[in-house]
N, C-alpha and C positions, 0 to 999 in steps of 0.2 A: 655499496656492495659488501661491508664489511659483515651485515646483518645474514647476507646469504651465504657466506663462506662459514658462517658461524653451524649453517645448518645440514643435522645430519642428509644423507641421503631418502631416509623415507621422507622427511621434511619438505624437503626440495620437490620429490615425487606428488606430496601431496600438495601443493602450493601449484605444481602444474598440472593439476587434474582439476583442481578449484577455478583457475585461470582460464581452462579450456573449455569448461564448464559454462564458465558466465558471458566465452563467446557465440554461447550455440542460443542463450535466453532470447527470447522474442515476444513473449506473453506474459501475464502476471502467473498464469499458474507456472512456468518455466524460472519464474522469476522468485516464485515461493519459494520451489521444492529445491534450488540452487541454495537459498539464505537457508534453509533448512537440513541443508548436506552436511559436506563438510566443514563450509565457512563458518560452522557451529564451533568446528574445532578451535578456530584461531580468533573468534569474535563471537562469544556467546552472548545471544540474547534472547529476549523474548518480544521484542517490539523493534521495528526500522521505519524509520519518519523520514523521507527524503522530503523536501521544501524548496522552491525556486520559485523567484521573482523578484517584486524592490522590497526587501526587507526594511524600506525607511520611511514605507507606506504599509497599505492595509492590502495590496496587489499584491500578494501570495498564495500558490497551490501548493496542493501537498500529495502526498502518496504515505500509506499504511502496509506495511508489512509483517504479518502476525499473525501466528499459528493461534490465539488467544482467542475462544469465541464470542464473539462479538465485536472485534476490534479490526475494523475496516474503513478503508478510505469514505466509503459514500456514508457514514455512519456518522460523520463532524467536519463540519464547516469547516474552510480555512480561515473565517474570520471569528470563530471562536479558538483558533487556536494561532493565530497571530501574535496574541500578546508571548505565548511563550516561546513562539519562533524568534521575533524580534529579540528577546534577552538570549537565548542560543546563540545568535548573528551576534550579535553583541560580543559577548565571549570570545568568541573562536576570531574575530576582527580583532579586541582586546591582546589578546596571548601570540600575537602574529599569523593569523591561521594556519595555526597549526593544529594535527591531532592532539586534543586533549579529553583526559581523564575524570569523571568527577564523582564522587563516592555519596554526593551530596542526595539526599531522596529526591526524585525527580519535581514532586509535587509543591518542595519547597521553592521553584522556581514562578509558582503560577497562584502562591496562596491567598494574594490580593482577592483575584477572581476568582481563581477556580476555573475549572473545567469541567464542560458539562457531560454526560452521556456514560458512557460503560467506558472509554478512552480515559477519563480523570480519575476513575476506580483504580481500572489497570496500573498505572502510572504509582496510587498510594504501596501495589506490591514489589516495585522497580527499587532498590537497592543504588544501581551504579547506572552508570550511562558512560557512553565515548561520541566524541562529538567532533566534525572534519567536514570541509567544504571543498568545493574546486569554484577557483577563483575566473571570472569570466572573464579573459579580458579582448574580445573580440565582440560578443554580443552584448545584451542586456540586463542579464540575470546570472548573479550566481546560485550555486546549488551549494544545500545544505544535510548532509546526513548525518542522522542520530540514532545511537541504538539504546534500547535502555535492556538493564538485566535486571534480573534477581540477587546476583551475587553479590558481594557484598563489595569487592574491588574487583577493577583493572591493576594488571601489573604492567610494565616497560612493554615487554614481549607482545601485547595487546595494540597499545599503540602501534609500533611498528607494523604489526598485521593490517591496522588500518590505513596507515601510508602505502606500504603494496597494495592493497585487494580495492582502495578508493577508485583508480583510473577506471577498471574493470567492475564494478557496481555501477560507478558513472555513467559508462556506455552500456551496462544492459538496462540502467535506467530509460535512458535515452531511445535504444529501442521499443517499448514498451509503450505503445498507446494511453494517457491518464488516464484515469478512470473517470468518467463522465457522473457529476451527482444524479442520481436517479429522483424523478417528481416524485412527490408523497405515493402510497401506495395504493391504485385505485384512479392518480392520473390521466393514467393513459387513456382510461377507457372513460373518464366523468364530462368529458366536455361534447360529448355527443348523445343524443337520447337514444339513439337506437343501441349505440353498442350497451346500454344497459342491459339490457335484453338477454346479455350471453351471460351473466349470470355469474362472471368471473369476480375468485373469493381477493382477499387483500394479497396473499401470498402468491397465487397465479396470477394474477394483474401485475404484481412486482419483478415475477419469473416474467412475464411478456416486455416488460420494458428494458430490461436485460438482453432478450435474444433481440430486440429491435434493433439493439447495440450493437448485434452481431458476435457475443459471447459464445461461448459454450457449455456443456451441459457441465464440467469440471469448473471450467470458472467461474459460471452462475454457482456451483454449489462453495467454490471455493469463497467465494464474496457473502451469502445467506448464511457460509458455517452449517451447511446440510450436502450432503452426500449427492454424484452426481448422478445416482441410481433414483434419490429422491426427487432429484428435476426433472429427470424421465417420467417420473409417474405423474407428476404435476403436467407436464407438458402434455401426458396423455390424455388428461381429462380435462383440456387446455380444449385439445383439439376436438372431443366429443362435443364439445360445447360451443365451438365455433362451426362444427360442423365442417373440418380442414383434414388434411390426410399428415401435413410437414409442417414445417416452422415456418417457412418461405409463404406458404396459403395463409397460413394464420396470422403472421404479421400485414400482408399484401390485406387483409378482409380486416384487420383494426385500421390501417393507413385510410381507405375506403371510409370507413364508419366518419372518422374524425375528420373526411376532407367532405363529406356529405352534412355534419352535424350542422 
C-alpha cells in the first residue's frame, strides 16, 4: 500500500478509471482501445505479447496487441515465436517472477533464429521491454505478458504499474475469445468448385473468414490494419457477388458451397 499512499489524488483517480476500464473489456477491439488509453500513461508501449501454455514445450499461444500496422496475432505463428517466449519464461522464472525491466533491444533475445514476418522488424525498433507473469497454480498454464517500447528505459515507477494493472489485463485477457489463425487467403472458398464461381478477390475471401468467425466490421478492420468503413465496402461487393443481402446469407451460401464441394 506504501506505493498508493505515495500517490497524488489525480493519480489515484486515474489508476481508477484505468481499472474500471479493463473491467467493462470483452473484445479485442475493447481490449485495444483500453491498452491504448490511459494504460499508456503508466506502461508505454508499442507492442503487448500475452503467451500461455507449457512453456517447456513447443504447446504455446499467444495474443498481439499493437497499434503498429501490420503486427497481429494471425500474422505469426506461435511456433515461430516460441523460441523467444521460452527465454522470456525463463527470465521472469529466473529473477523470482517477478516484474522485470530490461533496456536490452528486444531482438538481441531471438538472434540465433530470428523472427520472421513484419513482427521481427518491429521488434529491431523496440528500445526496452517489461516483462510479468501470473503464476497458475490451480490450472495448467501460466500466462505470460510482455510489452516492448521504444523508449529507451523503464524506470521503478514503471514496474510497480505493472504489479497493479497485471491482475486486471489478466482478466480482460481472460475475457477476450483468442484469435482464431485464419487459412491462407482464398481457403475458405478453394476447396469447392462451385464457390469459385463467386469470383471473390484474396482480400474479400480473407474479410469472409473473418465474419465466419463471427467479428465485426471494427475488428475485422482492426486485425487487416484497414478501416471499418473499408470492410463495409468490401463486404458490399462480397455480397453482389454472392448474390446475399447480410453477412448471415453470405456466410449460410459459403457453408453450403463447401458442404456440397
Amino acid at each position: 500500500m506504501s506505493f498508493f499512499s505515495s500517490l497524488s489524488s489525480d493519480h489515484l483517480q486515474r489508476y481508477a478509471r484505468i481499472i474500471q476500464e479493463g473491467i467493462t473489456v470483452r473484445g479485442h477491439l475493447d481490449l485495444f482501445r483500453w491498452l491504448q488509453g490511459e494504460v499508456q500513461h503508466y506502461l508505454p508501449h508499442e507492442i503487448m505479447l500475452a503467451a500461455w501454455g507449457d512453456f517447456g514445450s513447443n504447446f504455446i499461444r499467444h495474443d498481439i496487441v499493437s497499434a503498429l500496422p501490420g503486427i497481429r496475432t494471425a500474422h505469426l505463428e506461435s511456433e515461430d515465436l516460441s523460441p523467444l517466449l521460452r527465454k522470456l519464461y525463463n527470465r521472469w522464472d529466473e529473477l523470482g517472477r517477478m516484474a522485470c525491466a530490461s533496456s536490452v533491444r528486444p531482438n538481441a533475445l531471438y538472434e540465433e533464429g530470428g523472427l520472421p514476418s513484419s513482427f521481427g522488424k518491429a521488434l529491431q525498433g523496440m528500445h526496452s521491454s517489461v516483462l510479468h507473469g501470473i503464476s497458475d497454480k490451480r490450472g495448467r498454464h501460466d500466462c505470460l505478458y510482455v510489452i516492448f517500447s521504444s523508449q529507451d528505459k523503464f524506470d521503478s515507477s514503471t514496474l510497480s504499474a505493472m504489479e497493479i494493472l497485471l491482475p486486471y489485463l489478466d482478466t480482460a485477457l481472460r475475457r477476450v475469445a483468442p484469435l482464431a489463425h485464419p487459412p491462407c487467403a482464398g481457403v475458405l472458398l478453394a476447396d469447392s468448385p462451385e464457390s469459385e464461381d463467386y469470383g471473390l478477390s484474396e482480400r474479400e475471401s480473407e474479410i469472409m473468414n473473418w465474419v465466419k468467425m463471427g467479428k465485426t466490421n471494427a475488428e475485422i478492420g482492426s486485425i487487416l490494419s484497414i478501416s471499418a468503413f473499408t470492410v463495409k465496402n468490401h463486404l458490399q461487393h462480397i455480397f453482389k457477388k454472392l448474390d446475399v443481402y447480410n453477412r448471415m446469407q453470405a456466410v449460410s451460401k459459403i457453408e453450403r458451397s463447401l458442404s456440397h464441394g
